[in-house]
C-alpha positions as MATLAB code, in Angstrom:
seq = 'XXXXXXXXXXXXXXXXXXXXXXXXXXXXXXXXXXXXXXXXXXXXXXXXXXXXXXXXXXXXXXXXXXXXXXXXXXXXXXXXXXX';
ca = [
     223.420  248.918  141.707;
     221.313  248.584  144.519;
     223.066  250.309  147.150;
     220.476  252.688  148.774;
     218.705  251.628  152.360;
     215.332  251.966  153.158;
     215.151  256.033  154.286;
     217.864  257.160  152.050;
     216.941  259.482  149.816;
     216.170  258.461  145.870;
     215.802  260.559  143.292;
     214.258  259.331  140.586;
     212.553  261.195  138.147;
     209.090  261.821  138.200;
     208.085  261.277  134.710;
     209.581  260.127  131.411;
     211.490  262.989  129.670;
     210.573  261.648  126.053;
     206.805  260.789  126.643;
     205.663  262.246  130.178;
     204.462  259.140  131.616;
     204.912  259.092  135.323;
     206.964  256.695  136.249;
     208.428  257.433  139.727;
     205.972  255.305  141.552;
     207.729  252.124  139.774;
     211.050  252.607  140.521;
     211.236  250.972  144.058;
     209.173  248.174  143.209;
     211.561  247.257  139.944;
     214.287  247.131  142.651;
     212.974  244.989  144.207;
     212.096  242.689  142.127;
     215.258  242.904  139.805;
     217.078  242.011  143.182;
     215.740  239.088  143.690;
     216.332  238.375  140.275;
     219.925  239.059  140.956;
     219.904  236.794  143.653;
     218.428  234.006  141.703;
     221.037  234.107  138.969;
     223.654  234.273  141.601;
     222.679  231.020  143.655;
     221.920  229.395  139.996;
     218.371  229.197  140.309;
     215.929  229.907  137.220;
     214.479  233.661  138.430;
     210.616  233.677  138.443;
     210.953  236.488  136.456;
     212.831  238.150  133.499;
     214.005  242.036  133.570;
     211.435  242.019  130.661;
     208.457  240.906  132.565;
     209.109  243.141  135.300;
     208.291  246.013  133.296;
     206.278  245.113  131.449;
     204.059  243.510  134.369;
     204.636  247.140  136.039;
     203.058  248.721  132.584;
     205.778  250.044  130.841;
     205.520  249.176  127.482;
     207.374  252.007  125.689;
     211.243  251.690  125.675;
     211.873  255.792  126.545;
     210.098  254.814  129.718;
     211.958  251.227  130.174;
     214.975  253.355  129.199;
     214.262  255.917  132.099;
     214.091  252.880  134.837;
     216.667  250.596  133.536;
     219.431  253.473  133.162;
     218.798  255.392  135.910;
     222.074  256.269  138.403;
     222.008  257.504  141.776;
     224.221  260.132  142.151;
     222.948  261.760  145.336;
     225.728  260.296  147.494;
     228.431  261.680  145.421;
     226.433  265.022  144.852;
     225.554  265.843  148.345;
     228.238  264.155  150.813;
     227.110  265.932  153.664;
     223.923  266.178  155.625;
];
């Protein structure tokens, strides 16, 4: 899921389609922090936090935004191959 570097490009969009919230300025930072969750479940630690806190401690409360983050596919790779 997490297979972009730091540099590559990201698309993500810019604001919710449903409600118009921005929400592009999240997306890295739910990464982030959903990878270390994944790495917590992994090594069979407890995570420090849930999927569910991280959005909502990143302020989105409505689900067409959580739905924007959480299903979100990069498709830039397969789209444009060559630089």
């Amino acid at each position: 899921m997490l297979d972009y570097n730091i540099g590559d490009i990201v698309i993500i969009p810019v604001r919710c389609f449903t409600c118009g919230k921005i929400i592009g300025d999240v997306y890295e930072e739910y990464t982030k922090r959903y990878a270390e969750y994944q790495k917590a479940i992994k090594a069979g630690e407890k995570p420090k936090e849930t999927p569910k806190e991280i959005l909502d401690s990143l302020g989105l409360d409505r689900y067409c935004c959580r739905r924007m983050i959480l299903t979100h596919v990069e498709l830039i790779g397969e789209s444009a191959p060559y630089e």
